[in-house]
N, C-alpha and C positions, 0 to 999 in steps of 0.2 A: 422427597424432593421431586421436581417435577423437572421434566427435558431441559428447560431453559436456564433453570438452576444448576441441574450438574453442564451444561454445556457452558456458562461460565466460568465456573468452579475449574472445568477442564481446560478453560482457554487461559484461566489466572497463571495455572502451573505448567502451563506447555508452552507459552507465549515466547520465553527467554533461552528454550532450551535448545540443543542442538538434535538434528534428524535423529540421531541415536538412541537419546535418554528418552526421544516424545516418542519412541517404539516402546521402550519398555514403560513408561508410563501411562501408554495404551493400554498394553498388555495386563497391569493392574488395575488398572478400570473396568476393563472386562471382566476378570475376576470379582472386584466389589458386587458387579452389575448382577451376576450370577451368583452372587453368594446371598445378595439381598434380594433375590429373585424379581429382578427389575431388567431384563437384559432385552427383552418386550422394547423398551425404551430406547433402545442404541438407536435407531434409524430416526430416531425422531428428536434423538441431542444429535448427531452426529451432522443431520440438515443447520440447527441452531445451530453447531459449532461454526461452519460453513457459514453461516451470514454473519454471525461474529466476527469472525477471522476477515469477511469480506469487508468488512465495517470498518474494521480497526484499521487494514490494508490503507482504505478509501481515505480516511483521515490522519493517515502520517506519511503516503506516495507524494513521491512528487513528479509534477506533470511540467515537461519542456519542448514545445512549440517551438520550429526554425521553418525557415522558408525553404529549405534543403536538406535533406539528409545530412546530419552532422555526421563527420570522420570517425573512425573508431579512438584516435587519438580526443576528438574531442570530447568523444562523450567517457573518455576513460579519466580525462582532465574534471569534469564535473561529478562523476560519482566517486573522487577523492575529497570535494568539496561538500558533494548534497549527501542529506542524511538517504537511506535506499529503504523503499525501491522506488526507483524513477522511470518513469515511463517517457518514450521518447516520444515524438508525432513529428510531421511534416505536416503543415498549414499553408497549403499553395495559395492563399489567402496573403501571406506577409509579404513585404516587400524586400525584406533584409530582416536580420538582429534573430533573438531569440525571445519566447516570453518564458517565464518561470513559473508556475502554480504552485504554493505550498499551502496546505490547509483553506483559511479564506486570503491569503494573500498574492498576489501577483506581481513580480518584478520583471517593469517589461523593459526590455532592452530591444526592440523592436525599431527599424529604422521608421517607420510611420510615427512611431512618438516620440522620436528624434527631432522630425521634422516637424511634428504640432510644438515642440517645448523652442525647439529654434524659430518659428512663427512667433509665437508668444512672447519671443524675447526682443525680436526686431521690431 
């Protein structure tokens, strides 16, 4: 197998698990690594694991844009709602509202597109 191959193989079965079990599941991998005389190899899944993880991260984060610093109430309000991890930002750019980034999709709640959708209507 080669780096990229076990560093998925390793992201399949550690993905779901808790800090705990992905120590000892570590810990067996290392073992494999050295028993199949491939241990040469850890720095170089362990980098692939790392863009993996960073990948996966990238495609299921969700990103939330406010013209202000949300509350800790508020943003404890939205991470009951949004799937995690959620990234927060300040956008001194907005003029109000929030925008949402999930995957490719955006649900702006933005008072600027308040104010284009109320244009559009009058």
């Amino acid at each position: 197998m080669n780096p990229q191959d076990y560093a998925q193989l390793l992201f399949d079965v550690i993905s779901d698990k808790k800090p705990q079990a992905q120590v000892l599941i570590f810990d067996n991998f290392k073992k494999i690594l050295t028993r199949n005389k491939e241990i040469h190899l850890s720095n170089s899944i362990l980098k692939e694991l790392a863009r993996i993880e960073n990948e996966a991260n990238t495609k299921t984060a969700t990103y939330i844009s406010s013209a202000s610093e949300l509350s800790k109430e508020q943003k404890t309000k939205l991470e009951k709602i949004l799937s995690k991890p959620i990234h927060f930002f300040v956008n001194n750019g907005l003029l109000g509202g929030i925008a949402i980034r999930k995957h490719d999709t955006v649900y702006n709640g933005t008072l600027r597109k308040r104010l284009e959708t109320l244009r559009t209507v009058l």
